[in-house]
C-alpha positions in Angstrom: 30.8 -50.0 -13.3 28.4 -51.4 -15.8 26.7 -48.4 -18.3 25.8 -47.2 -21.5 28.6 -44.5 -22.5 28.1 -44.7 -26.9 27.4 -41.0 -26.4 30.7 -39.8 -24.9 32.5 -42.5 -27.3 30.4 -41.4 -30.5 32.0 -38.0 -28.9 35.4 -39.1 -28.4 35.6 -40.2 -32.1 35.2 -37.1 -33.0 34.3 -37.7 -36.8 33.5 -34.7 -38.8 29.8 -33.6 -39.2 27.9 -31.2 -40.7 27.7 -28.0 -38.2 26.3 -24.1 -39.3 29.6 -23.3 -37.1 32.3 -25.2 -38.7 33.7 -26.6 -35.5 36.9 -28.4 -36.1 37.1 -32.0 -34.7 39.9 -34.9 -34.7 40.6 -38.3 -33.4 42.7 -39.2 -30.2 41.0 -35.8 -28.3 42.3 -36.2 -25.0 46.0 -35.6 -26.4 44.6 -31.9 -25.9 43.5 -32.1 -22.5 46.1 -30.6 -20.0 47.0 -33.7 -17.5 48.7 -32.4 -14.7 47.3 -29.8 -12.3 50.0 -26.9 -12.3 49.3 -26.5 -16.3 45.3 -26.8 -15.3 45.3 -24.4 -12.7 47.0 -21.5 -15.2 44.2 -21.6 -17.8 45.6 -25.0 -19.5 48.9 -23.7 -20.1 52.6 -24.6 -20.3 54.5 -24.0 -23.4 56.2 -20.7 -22.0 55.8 -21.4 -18.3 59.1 -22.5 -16.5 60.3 -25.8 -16.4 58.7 -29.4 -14.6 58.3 -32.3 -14.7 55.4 -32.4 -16.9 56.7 -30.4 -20.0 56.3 -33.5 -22.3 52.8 -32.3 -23.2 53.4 -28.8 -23.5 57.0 -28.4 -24.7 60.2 -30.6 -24.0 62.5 -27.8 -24.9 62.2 -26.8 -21.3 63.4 -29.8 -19.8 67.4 -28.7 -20.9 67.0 -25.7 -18.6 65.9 -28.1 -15.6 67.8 -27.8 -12.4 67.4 -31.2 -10.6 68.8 -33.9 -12.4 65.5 -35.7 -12.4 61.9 -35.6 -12.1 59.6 -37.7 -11.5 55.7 -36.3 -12.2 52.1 -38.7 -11.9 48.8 -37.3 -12.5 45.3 -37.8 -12.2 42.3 -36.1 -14.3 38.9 -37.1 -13.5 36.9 -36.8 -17.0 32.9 -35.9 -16.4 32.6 -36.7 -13.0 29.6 -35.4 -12.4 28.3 -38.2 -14.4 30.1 -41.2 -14.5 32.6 -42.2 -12.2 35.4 -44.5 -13.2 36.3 -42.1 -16.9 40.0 -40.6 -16.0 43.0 -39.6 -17.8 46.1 -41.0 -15.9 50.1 -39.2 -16.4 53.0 -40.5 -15.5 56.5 -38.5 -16.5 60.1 -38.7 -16.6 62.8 -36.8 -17.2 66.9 -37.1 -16.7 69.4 -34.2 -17.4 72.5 -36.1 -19.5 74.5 -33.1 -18.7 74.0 -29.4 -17.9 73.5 -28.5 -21.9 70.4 -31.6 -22.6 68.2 -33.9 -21.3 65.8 -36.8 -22.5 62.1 -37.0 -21.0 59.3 -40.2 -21.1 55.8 -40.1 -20.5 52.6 -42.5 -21.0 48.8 -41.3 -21.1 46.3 -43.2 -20.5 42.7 -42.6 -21.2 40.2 -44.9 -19.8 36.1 -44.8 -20.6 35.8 -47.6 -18.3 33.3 -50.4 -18.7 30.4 -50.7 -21.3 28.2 -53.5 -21.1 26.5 -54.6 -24.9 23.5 -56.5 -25.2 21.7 -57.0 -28.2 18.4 -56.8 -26.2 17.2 -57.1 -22.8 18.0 -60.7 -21.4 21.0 -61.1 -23.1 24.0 -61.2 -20.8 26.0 -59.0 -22.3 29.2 -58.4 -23.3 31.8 -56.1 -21.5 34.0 -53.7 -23.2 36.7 -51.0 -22.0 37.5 -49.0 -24.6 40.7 -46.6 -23.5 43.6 -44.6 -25.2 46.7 -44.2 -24.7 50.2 -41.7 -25.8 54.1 -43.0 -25.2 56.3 -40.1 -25.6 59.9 -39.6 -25.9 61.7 -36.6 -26.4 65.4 -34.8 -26.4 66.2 -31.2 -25.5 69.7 -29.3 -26.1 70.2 -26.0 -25.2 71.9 -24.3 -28.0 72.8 -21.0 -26.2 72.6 -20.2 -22.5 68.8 -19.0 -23.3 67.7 -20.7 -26.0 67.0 -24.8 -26.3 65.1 -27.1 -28.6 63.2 -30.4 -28.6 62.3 -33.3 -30.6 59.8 -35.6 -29.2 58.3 -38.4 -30.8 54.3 -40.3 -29.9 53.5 -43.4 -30.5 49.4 -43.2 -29.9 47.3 -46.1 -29.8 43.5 -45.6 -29.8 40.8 -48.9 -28.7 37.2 -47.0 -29.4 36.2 -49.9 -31.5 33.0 -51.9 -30.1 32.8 -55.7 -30.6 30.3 -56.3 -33.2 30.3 -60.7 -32.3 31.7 -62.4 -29.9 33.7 -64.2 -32.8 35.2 -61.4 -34.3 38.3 -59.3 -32.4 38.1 -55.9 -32.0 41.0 -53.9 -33.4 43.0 -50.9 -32.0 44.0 -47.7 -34.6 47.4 -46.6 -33.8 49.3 -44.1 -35.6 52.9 -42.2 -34.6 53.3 -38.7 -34.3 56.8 -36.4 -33.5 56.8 -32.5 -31.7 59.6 -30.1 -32.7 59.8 -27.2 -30.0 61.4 -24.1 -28.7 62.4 -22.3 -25.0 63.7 -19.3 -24.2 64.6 -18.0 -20.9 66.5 -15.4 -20.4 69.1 -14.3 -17.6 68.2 -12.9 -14.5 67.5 -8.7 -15.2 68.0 -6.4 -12.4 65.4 -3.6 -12.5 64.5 -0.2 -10.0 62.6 -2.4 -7.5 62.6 -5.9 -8.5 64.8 -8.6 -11.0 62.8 -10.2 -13.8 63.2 -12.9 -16.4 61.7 -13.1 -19.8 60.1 -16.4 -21.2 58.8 -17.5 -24.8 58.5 -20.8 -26.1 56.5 -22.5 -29.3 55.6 -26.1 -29.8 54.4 -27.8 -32.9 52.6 -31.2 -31.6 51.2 -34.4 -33.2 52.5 -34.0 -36.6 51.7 -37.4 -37.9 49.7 -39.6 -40.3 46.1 -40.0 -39.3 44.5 -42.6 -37.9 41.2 -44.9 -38.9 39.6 -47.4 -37.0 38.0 -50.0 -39.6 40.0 -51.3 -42.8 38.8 -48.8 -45.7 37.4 -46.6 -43.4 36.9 -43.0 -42.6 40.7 -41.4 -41.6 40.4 -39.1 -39.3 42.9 -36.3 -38.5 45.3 -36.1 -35.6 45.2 -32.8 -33.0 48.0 -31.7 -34.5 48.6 -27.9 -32.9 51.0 -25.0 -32.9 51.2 -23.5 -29.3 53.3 -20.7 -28.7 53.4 -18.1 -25.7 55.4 -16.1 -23.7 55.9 -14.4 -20.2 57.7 -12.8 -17.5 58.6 -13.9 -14.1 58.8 -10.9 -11.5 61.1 -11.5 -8.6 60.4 -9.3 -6.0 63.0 -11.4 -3.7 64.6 -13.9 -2.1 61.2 -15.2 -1.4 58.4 -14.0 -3.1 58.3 -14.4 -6.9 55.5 -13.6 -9.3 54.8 -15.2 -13.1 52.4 -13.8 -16.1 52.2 -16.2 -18.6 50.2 -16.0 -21.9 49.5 -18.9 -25.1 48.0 -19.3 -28.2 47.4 -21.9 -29.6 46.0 -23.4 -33.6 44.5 -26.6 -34.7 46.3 -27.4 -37.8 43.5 -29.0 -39.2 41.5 -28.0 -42.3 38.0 -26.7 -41.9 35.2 -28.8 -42.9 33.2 -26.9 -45.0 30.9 -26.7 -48.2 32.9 -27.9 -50.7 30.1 -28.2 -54.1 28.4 -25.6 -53.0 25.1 -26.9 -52.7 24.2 -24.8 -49.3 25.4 -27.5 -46.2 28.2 -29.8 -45.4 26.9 -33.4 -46.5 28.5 -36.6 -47.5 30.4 -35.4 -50.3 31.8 -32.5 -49.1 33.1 -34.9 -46.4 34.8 -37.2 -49.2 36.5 -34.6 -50.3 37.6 -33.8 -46.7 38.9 -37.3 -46.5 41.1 -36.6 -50.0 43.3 -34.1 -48.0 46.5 -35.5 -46.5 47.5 -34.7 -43.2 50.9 -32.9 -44.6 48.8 -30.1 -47.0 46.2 -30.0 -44.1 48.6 -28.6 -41.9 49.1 -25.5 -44.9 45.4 -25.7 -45.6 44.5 -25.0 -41.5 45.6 -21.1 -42.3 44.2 -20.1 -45.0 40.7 -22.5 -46.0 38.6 -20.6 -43.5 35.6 -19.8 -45.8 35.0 -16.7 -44.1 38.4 -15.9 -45.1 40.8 -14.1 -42.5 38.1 -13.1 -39.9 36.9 -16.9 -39.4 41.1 -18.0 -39.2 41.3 -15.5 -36.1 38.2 -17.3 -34.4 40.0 -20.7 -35.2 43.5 -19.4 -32.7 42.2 -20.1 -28.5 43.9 -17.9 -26.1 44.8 -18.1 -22.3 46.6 -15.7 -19.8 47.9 -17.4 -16.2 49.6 -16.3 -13.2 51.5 -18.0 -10.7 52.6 -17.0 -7.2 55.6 -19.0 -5.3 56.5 -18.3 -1.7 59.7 -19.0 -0.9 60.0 -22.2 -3.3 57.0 -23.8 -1.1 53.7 -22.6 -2.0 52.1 -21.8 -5.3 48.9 -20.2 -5.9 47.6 -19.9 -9.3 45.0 -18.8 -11.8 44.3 -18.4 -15.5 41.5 -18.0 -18.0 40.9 -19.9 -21.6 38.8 -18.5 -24.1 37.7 -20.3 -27.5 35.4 -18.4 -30.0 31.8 -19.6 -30.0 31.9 -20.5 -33.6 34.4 -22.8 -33.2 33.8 -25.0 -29.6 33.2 -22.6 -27.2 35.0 -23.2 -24.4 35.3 -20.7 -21.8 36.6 -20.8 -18.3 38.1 -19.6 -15.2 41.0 -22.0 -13.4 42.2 -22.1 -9.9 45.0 -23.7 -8.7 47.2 -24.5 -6.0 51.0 -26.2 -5.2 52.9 -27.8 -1.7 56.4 -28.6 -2.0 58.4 -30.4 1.2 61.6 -31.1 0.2 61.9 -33.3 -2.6 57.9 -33.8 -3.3 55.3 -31.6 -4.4 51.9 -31.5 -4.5 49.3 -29.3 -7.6 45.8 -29.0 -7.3 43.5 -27.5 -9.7 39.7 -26.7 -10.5 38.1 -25.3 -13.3 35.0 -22.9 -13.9 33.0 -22.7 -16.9 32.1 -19.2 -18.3 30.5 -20.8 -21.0 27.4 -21.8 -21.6 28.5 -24.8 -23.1 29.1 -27.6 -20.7 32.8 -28.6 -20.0 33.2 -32.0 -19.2 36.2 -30.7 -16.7 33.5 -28.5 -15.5 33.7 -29.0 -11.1 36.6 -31.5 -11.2 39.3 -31.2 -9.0 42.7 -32.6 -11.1 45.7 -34.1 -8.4 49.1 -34.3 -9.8 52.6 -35.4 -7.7 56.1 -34.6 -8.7 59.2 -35.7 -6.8 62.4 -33.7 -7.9 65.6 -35.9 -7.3 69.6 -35.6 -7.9 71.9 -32.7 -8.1 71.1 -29.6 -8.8 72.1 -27.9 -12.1 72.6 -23.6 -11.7 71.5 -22.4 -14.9 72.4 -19.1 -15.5 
């Protein structure tokens, strides 16, 4: 489909401007959106839930604590589809268990804005363009107690935003590489009065890399790199009926832009001096530069809270809420979601409300993913 889309890509980019709120942005933004529908339909949440096929994103500790010995997970995201119809972010997964202690996990996203036709006025031809991003991942969990496991994952992200100026001249791709280091536990199985339970908890430090710039000499922009961490509890009422509350956190480890010479507004310099930071003091900067001091770093921290309901290891019904301060994005909403397992295949569906009155560009979408879970089965404890 032939359009105009330098809005959404001018939005995309996500370069740092001047805003009263001091909203953080980065490059590479749909790294944070969630890809597969189980995660979508619990608020956008996954770094303490239990384990599937599509823990890459949210934390690959999880995967040592799978009990198939392979899964098999592809996604589809529709991106503002009340608009435009051919924007998507596609997910495809894999993981393999090596043994009952660790496991190693792939996955590729792919982010496609479709096809923007250039002309320079009105009877030129035009030129076509499909600018799209993508993430490989790879990653290696190992329990290192019979609750406890740990992860490291590495990204390699590639990023083709860049609009062909001439016909002559090629249009280059920014890459840049990235690693995760993450955590999972789960504990045993806990008999209670009426009911067993098991406690969760899990953290993930993601896209800790160099950043990544689009023209030679040119702006750098930062990576999302994030801290998620979480917990929950999984009440097992019985044989058949189980019921999970899961809740996250999650900080942008990115410094806040912000009036540097004091002259009353964020402006060019102040964003020089933005540029000066490194990626690696950034990350220490992101919890204490807030210039409102401790009050603002509190509003930079989003929160969600999901809850998942499996009948008899066939049907899931879901829900969860994520909340972002005003200052700082603004994004609010309610998520539904749903899951059909027969035999070895399974089905998620999700669908999001906005609270806000911000427009989310997930806003009506209904997000499809399909995992197939193959091999033996593992009994963790």
């Amino acid at each position: 489909m032939k359009k105009l889309l330098l809005i959404v890509l001018l939005t995309l980019v996500c370069k740092i401007s001047a805003q009263e709120d001091r909203v953080i942005t980065t490059a590479v933004p749909f790294l944070t959106i969630a890809a597969d529908a189980r995660a979508a339909g619990m608020g956008d949440m996954g770094v303490a839930t239990s384990v599937d096929a599509f823990s890459q994103q949210w934390n690959p500790a999880k995967f040592a604590f799978a009990e198939r010995k392979m899964g098999i997970g592809v996604s589809y995201t529709p991106y503002l589809e009340s608009i435009i119809t051919d924007i998507a972010l596609l997910n495809g997964n894999f993981y393999n268990k090596i043994n009952d202690q660790s496991a190693f996990a792939m996955s590729l996203r792919y982010f496609t804005l479709g096809e923007i036709e250039l002309r320079q006025f009105a009877n030129d031809p035009g030129t076509l363009a499909k600018p799209n991003e993508l993430a490989i991942d790879g990653s290696y969990s190992l329990k290192l107690s019979p609750t406890f496991s740990m992860a490291v994952g590495g990204r390699y992200i590639r990023s083709n935003l860049k609009l062909p100026q001439d016909e002559n001249i090629d249009s280059q791709a920014a890459s840049s590489f990235a690693v995760d280091v993450a955590g999972y536990y789960r504990s045993r199985e806990i008999a209670y009065n009426s009911f067993d339970g098991r406690w969760r908890a899990g953290f993930n430090l993601s896209n800790l890399g160099g950043k990544i710039k689009y023209d030679e000499g040119g702006q750098e922009n930062f990576l999302p790199t994030n801290l998620k961490f979480g917990g929950g509890f999984d009440f097992i009422l019985d044989q058949d009926n189980v019921i999970g509350v899961t809740t996250e956190f999650n900080k942008l480890l990115v410094p806040t832009p912000q009036d540097f010479d004091g002259d009353g507004d964020v402006d060019a310099d102040d964003n020089l001096e933005y540029q000066d930071i490194t990626f690696f003091n950034g990350v220490f900067k992101s919890f204490n530069d807030a210039p409102d001091g401790f009050s603002e770093e509190l509003k930079e921290f989003t929160w969600a809270l999901g809850a998942e309901y499996i009948y008899q290891d066939a049907f899931m019904i879901r829900t969860g809420y994520f909340n972002e301060s005003e200052e700082k994005g603004s994004r609010k909403f309610f998520t539904l979601g749903a899951g059909f397992k027969f035999k070895a295949a399974q089905v998620d569906l999700s669908y999001l409300f906005s609270t806000s009155q911000v427009r989310n560009p997930l806003e009506n979408t209904l997000r499809f993913s399909l995992t197939f879970n193959l091999g033996e089965e593992f009994f963790n404890d």
